[in-house]
N, C-alpha and C positions, 0 to 999 in steps of 0.2 A: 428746858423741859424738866420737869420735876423727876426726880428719881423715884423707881418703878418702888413702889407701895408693899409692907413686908404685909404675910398673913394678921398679924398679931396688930397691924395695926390698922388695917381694914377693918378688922372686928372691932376694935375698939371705936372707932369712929361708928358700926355702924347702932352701937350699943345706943352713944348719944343722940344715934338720929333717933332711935326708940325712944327713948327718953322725954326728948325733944316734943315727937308725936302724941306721946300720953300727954304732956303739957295742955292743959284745956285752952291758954293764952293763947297759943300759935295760931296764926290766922290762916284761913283755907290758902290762901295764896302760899305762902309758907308751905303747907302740910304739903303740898302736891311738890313742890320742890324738895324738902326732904324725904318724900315716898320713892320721888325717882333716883336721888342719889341714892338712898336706901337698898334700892333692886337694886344699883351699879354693883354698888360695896358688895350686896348678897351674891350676886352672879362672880365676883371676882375672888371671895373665898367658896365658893363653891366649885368653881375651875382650878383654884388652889390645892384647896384638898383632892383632887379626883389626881390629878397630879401627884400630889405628894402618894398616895394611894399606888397609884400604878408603881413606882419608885421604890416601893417597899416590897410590893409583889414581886419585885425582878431581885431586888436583895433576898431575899427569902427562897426564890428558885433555883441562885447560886450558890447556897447553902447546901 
């Protein structure tokens, strides 16, 4: 199994699927595969940060 995926590097993958998508070349079949990983990656730094978030609210109440 692949080792769990750092923030920084979900973003960057999902930079290229943007990238990717602007490309006029990419053919529909294509787009819709990069759209769905796209949402994965977005949904996965978006659970990321809410996380990291919470993590710092509790460091900051122990202050």
């Amino acid at each position: 199994m692949k080792k769990e995926m750092q923030f920084e590097e979900a973003l960057n993958d999902l930079e290229k699927i943007i990238q990717e998508l602007e490309d006029e070349e990419c053919s529909l079949e294509e787009s819709i595969k990069l759209y769905k990983k796209g949402n994965e990656l977005l949904s996965y730094c978006s659970k990321s940060l809410n996380k990291l978030e919470k993590e710092i609210e509790i460091i900051n109440e122990e202050d």
